[in-house]
C-alpha positions as CSV (number, residue, x, y, z in Angstrom):
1,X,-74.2,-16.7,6.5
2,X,-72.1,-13.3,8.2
3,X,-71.0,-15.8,10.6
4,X,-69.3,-18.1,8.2
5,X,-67.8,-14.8,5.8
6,X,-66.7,-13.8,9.3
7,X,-64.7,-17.1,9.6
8,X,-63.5,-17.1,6.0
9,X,-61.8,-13.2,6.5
10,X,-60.7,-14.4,9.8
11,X,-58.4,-18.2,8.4
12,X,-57.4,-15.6,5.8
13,X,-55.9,-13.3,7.8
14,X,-54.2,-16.0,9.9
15,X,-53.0,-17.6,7.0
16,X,-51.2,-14.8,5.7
17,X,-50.1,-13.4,8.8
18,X,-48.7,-17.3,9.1
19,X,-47.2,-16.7,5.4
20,X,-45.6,-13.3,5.9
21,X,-44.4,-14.4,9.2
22,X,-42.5,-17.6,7.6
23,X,-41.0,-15.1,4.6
24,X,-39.3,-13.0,7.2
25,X,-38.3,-15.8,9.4
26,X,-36.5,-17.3,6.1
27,X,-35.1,-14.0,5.0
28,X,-33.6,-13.5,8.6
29,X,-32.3,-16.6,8.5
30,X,-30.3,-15.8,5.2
31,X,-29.3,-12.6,6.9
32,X,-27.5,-14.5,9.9
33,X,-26.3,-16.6,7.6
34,X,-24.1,-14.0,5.6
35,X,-23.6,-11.7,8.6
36,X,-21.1,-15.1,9.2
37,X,-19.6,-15.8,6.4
38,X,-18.6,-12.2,6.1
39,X,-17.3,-12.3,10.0
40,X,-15.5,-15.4,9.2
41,X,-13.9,-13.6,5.9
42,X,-13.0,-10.4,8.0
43,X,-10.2,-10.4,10.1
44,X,-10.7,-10.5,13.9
45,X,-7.6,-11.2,16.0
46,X,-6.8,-14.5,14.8
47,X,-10.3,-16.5,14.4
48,X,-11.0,-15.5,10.8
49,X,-10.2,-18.1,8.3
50,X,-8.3,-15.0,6.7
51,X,-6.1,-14.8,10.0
52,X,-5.6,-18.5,10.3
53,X,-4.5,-18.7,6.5
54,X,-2.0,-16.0,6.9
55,X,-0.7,-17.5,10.2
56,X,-0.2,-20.6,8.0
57,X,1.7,-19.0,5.3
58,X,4.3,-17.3,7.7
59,X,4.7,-20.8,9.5
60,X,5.0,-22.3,5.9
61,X,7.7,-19.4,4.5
62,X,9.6,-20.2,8.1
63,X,9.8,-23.4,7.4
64,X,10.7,-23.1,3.8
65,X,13.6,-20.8,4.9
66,X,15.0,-23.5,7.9
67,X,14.8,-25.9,5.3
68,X,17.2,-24.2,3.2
69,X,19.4,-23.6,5.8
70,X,19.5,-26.6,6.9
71,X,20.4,-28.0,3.1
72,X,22.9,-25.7,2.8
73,X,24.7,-26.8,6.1
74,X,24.2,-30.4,5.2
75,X,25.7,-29.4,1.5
76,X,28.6,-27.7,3.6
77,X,28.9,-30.5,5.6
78,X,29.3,-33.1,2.8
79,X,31.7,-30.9,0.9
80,X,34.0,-30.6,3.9
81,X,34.1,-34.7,4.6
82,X,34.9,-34.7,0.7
83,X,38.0,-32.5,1.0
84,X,41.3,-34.2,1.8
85,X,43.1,-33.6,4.8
């Protein structure tokens, strides 16, 4: 009968070491997991998302500013063909 309390204790204990081992497996996992998203969010010499949507605003307000160049020439342009010579 000691043999089989024995056992019992013993598929207990292996249980919950099994249990406490898969908790701190998952909460490990949810650390790596926002260790990311916060490395992602920070920036880091271009490969953040922050970085690359900064990047993309400067391209997009250099582009924005060409283009208005570029109308006002075309403007210029039109207005000088409309003058008689």
């Amino acid at each position: 009968m000691d043999v089989l309390v024995y056992l019992g204790a013993g598929a207990a204990a292996v249980l919950a070491v099994g249990a406490v081992g898969r908790a701190a497996w998952g909460l490990n996992r949810r650390i790596v997991q926002i260790v990311d998203l916060v490395q992602e969010l920070s920036p880091d010499s271009g490969r953040s998302i922050k970085d690359q949507v900064s990047r993309t605003a400067s391209e997009v307000i250099a582009m924005r500013s060409a283009l208005t160049d570029l109308c006002r020439r075309f403007d210029d342009h039109l207005s000088d063909r409309a003058r008689p010579e």
